[in-house]
N, C-alpha and C positions, 0 to 999 in steps of 0.2 A: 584089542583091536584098535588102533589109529584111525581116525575118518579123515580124510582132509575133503573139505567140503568147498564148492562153487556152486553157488545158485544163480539161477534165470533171473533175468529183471522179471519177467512174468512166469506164474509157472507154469509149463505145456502140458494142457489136459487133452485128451483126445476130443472133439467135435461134438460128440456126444454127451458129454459129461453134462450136468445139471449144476456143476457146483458154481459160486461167484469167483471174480476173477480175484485173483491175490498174487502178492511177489512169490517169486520162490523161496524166498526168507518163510516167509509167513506159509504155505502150503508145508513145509519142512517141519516147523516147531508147533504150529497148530491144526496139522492132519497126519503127518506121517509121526513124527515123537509120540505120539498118544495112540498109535494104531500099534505100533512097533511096540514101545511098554505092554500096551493090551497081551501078544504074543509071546515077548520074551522074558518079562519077570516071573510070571508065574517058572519060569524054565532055569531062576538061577542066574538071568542076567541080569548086570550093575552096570547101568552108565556113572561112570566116576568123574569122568571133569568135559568141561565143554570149555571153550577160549575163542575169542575173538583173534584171526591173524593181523598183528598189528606191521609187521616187515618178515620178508623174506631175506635173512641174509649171505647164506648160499642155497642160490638154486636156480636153475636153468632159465635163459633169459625168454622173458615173458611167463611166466610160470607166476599162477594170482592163487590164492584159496580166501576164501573168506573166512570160514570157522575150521579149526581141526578140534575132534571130542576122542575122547577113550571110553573104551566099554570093556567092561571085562565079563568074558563069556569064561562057564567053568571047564569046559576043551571046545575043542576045535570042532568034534560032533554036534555039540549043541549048536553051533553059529549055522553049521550046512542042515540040521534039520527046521531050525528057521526058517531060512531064506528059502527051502523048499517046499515048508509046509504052506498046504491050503490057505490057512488063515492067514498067513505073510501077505500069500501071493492077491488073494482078494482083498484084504484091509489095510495094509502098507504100502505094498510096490508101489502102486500106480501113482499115491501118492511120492514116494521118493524120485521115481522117473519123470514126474510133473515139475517138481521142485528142485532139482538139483541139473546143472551146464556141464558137471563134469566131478567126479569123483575120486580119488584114492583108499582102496582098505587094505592097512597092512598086517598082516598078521603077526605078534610080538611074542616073548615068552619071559616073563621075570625074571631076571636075572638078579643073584644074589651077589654083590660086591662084597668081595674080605675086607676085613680090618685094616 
């Protein structure tokens, strides 16, 4: 899976929330990554690389991402019982929805190049 990520200068927690205020950088890698791991390794998933976007060279004008990462989920079932299970939806979401302005997840399949 491709993430392409854009976060809040602050992250939007609901009114209620108790927690201190942080960027959305920082609610992203220090509440939602470590909720998210909790959930999905146990299940076989591998975040494999994270990258800072340094330029866009084509793509649609005004079009920003801050970070794009790759995760490899072992099918397409494991990603949708994730994002639907319980423990997703109480430990992670709220933090992802606080921290991120806008999102892309694309769904990929390795491809093997010939020789």
């Amino acid at each position: 899976m491709l993430n392409l990520l854009r976060y809040r200068d602050e992250a939007l927690y609901p009114d209620k929330s108790e927690l201190p205020a942080c960027s959305g950088r920082e609610a992203y890698y220090a509440r939602y990554v470590p909720a998210f791991r909790k959930v999905a390794i146990p299940l076989g998933v591998t975040p494999t690389w994270l990258g800072s976007v340094g330029a866009l060279l084509v793509a649609a004008q005004g079009e920003a991402w801050h970070d794009a990462a790759m995760v490899r989920y072992p099918d397409f079932a494991t990603f949708r019982a994730i994002v639907s299970s319980s423990d997703y939806r109480r430990e992670a979401e709220l933090h992802r929805l606080a921290a991120l302005a806008d999102w892309r997840l694309i769904a990929t399949t390795e491809v093997q190049v010939p020789d």
